[in-house]
C-alpha positions in Angstrom: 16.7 -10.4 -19.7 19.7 -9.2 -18.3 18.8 -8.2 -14.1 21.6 -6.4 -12.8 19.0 -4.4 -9.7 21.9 -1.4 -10.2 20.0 1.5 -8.6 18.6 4.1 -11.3 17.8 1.6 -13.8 14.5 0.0 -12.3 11.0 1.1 -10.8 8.3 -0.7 -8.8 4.5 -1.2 -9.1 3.1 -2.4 -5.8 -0.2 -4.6 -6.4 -2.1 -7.2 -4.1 -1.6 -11.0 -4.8 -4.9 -11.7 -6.7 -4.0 -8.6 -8.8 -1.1 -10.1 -9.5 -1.4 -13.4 -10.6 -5.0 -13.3 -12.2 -4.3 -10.3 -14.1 -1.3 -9.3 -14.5 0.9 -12.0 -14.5 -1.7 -14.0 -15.9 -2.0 -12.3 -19.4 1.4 -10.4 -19.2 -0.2 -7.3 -19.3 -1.0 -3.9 -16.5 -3.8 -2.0 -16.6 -3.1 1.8 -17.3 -6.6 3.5 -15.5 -8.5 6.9 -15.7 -6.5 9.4 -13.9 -9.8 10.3 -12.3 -9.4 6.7 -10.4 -6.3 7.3 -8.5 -6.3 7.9 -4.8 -5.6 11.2 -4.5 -8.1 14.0 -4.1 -6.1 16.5 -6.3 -7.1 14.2 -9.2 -10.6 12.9 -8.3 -12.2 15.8 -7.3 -13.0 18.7 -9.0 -10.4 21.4 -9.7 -11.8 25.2 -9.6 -10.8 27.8 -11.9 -10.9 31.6 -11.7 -11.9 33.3 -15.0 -9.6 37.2 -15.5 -9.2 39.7 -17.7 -5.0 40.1 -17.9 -5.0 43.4 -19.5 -6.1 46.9 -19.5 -7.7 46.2 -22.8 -9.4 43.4 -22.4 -12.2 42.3 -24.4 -14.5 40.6 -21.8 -16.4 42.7 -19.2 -17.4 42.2 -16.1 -20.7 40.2 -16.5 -18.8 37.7 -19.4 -16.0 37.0 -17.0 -18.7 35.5 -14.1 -20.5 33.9 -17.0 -17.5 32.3 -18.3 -16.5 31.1 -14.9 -19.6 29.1 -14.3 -18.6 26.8 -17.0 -16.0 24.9 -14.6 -17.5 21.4 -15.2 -16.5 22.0 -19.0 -13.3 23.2 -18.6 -12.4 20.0 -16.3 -13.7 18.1 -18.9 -11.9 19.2 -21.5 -8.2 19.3 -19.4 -8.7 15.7 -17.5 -11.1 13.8 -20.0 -9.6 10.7 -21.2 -6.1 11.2 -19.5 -4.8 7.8 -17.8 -1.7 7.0 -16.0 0.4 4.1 -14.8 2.1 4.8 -11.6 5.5 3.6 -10.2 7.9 4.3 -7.5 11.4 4.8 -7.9 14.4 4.9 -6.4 15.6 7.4 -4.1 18.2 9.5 -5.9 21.3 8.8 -4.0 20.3 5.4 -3.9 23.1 2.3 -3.0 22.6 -1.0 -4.5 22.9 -2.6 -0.7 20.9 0.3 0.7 17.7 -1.4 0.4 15.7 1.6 2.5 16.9 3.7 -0.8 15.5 1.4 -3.2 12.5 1.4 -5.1 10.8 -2.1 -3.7 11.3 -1.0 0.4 9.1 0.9 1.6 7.0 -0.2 4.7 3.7 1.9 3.9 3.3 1.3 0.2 3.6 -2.8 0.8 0.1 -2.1 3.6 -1.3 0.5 1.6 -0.5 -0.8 -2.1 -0.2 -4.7 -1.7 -2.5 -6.0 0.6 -0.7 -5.2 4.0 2.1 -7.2 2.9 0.4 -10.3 1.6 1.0 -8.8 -2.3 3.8 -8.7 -4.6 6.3 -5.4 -6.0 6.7 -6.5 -9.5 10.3 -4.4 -10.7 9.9 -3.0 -14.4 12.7 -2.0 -16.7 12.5 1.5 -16.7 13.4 2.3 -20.2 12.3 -0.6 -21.9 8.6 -0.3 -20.4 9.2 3.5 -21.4 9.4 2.2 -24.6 6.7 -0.4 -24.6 4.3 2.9 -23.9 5.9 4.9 -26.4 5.4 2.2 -28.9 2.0 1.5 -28.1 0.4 4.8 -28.0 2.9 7.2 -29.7 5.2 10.0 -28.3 2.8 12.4 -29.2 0.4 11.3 -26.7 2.5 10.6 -23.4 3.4 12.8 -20.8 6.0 11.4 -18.2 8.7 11.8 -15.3 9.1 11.9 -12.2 6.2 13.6 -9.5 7.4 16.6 -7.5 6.1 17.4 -4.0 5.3 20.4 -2.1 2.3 21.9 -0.1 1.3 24.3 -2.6 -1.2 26.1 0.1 2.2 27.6 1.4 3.1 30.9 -0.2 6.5 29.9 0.8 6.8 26.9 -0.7 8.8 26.9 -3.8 6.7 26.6 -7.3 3.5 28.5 -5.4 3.0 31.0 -7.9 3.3 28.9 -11.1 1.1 26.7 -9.1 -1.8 29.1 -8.6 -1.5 30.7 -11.9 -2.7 27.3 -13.3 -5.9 27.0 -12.2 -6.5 31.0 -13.7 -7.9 31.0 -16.6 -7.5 34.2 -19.1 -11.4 35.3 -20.0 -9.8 37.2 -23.6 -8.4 34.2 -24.6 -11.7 32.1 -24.0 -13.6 34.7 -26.1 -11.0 35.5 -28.2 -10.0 31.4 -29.6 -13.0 29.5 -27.8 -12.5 27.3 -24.6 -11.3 24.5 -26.2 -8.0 26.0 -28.3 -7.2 28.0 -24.6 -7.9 24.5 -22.5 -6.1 22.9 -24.6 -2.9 25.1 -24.8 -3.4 25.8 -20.7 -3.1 22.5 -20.3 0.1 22.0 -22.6 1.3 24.6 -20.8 0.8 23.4 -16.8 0.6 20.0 -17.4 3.8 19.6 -15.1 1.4 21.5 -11.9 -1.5 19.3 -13.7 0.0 16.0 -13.2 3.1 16.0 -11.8 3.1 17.8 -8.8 1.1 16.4 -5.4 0.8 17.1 -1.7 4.4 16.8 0.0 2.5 14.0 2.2 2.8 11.6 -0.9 6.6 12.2 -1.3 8.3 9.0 0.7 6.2 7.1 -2.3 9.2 8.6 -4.7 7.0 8.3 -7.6 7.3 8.3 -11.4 4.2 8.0 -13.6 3.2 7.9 -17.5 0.2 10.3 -18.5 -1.5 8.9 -21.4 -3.6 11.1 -23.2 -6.8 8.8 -24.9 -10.3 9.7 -26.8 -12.3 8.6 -23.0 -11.9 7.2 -19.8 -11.6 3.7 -20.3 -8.7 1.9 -18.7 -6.0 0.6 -21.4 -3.3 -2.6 -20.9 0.1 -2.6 -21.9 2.6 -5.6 -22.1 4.8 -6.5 -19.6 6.6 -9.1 -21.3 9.8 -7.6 -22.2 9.8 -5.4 -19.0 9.1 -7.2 -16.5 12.2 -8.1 -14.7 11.9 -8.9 -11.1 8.8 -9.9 -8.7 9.2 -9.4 -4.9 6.9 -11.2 -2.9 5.6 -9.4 0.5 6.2 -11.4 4.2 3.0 -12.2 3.9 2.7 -13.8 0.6 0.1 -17.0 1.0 2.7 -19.6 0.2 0.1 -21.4 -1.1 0.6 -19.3 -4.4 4.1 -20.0 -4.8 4.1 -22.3 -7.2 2.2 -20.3 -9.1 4.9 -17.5 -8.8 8.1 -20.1 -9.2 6.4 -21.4 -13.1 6.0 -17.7 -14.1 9.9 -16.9 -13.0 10.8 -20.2 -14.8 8.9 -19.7 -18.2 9.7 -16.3 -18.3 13.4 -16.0 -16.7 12.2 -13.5 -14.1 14.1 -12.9 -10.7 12.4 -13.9 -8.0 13.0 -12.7 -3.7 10.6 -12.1 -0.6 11.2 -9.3 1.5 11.8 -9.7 4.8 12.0 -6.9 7.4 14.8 -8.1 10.9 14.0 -5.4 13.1 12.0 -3.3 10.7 14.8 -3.3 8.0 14.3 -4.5 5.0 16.7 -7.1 3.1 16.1 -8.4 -0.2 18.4 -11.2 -2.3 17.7 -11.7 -5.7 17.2 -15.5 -7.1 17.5 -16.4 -10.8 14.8 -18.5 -11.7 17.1 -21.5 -12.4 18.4 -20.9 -8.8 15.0 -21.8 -7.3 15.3 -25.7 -8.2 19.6 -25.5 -7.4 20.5 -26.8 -4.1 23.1 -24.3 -3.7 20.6 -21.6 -3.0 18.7 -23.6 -0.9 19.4 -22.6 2.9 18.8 -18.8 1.3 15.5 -20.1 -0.4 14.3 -21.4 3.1 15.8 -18.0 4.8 13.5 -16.2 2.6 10.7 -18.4 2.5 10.5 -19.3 -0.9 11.1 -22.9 -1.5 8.4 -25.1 -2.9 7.3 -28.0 -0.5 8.3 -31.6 -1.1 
């Protein structure tokens, strides 16, 4: 595969080392988990909906409207059921190729908080071929994806507020008139961006992109990584006893291969063919970057 680390083309899944190589290296594959299971409270917990009558005319009086509002468990089963999602970061949008505090696989909190405090891997995935590998898999029809927009959405200030709130209001005539399924169903299709796209403006140095896969329960799904995978970082702390490990999956699979490392709290990352790992050419930077083999 063709590794060219242009910025634009690639995005990063931070993962701990045991992750990485019993799993996901290990059968080729990445787990694609219940949106329910992610770490952010927007998603796990419950979301509340207000229940309205949007007309002088409407159908539902006052007594249906609280009785249709006390059916909240349903209607966040029937929006979030089944819904998974595979999360990546990207890089930042005026990203330079040199600029490695713009790319992707550089950032200082997602390596503690993502890969083990630094003792994990950032494994760099063609962008539009793993697209494609998602697509192919579970069909356009049932995927949602781009990039996640930020904002704190308490704020009445803050830019999307109102389209924000008006997704969690539910219209009472339309539940009576179609049933809460047809009306969850078409809310959903259309706030699904303030649904699963949008989060707390504390999450936004994570830069992230995500796929949305819509599924019959909450069971966590693989994809393969094969054809995507491009590129592995290895964190400053990656147990060297594992590189071996790491060096006969770049080999057999003709994946790049670097360790970050971080003089003065900047990162710098080269890039190493897997045939440059056994060249001598490369290897005062192999020792520089701590990944030569012993012996």
């Amino acid at each position: 595969m063709r590794f060219h680390n242009d910025p634009g083309f690639y995005v990063a899944h931070y993962t701990h080392c045991k992750t990485a190589l019993d799993y996901i290296l290990k059968n080729r594959n990445i787990r694609i988990g219940p949106l329910i299971e992610t770490n952010d409270p927007k998603e796990t917990k419950m979301w509340h909906f207000g229940v309205g009558a949007y007309s002088d005319k409407t159908l539902a009086s006052s007594k249906e409207l609280e009785e249709l509002a006390s059916h909240n468990v349903d209607f966040n089963r029937i929006l979030r059921n089944g819904y998974k999602v595979l999360c990546v970061s990207q890089d930042a949008n005026n990203a330079i190729k040199l600029d490695f505090s713009s790319r992707s696989y550089c950032k200082p909190r997602m390596w503690a908080q993502y890969a083990g405090n630094h003792h994990g891997v950032c494994l760099i995935f063609d962008k539009q071929i793993l697209h494609a590998t998602i697509e192919q898999k579970f069909g356009a029809e049932r995927i949602y994806s781009g990039s996640v927009t930020y904002g704190d959405f308490h704020d009445v200030r803050t830019e999307g507020w109102e389209k924000y709130m008006d997704s969690f209001l539910l219209s009472g005539d339309d539940i009576i008139k179609d049933g809460i399924e047809i009306t969850l169903h078409r809310h959903r299709e259309k706030h699904h961006d303030v649904f699963f796209f949008q989060k707390n403006k504390d999450w936004e140095n994570e830069s992230e992109y995500r796929w949305i896969i819509r599924g019959q329960n909450n069971d966590p799904e693989v994809i393969l990584i094969e054809d995507s995978l491009c590129g592995i970082v290895l964190g400053i702390d990656f147990p060297n006893e594992h590189l071996q490990q790491i060096h006969e999956y770049c080999r057999e699979t003709n994946t790049f291969l670097s360790r970050i490392i971080w003089p003065n709290g900047m990162p710098i990352v080269q890039w190493f063919d897997s045939k440059d790992l056994d060249s001598a050419e490369f290897k005062e930077s192999l020792e520089h970057y701590s990944l030569n083999l012993p012996g």
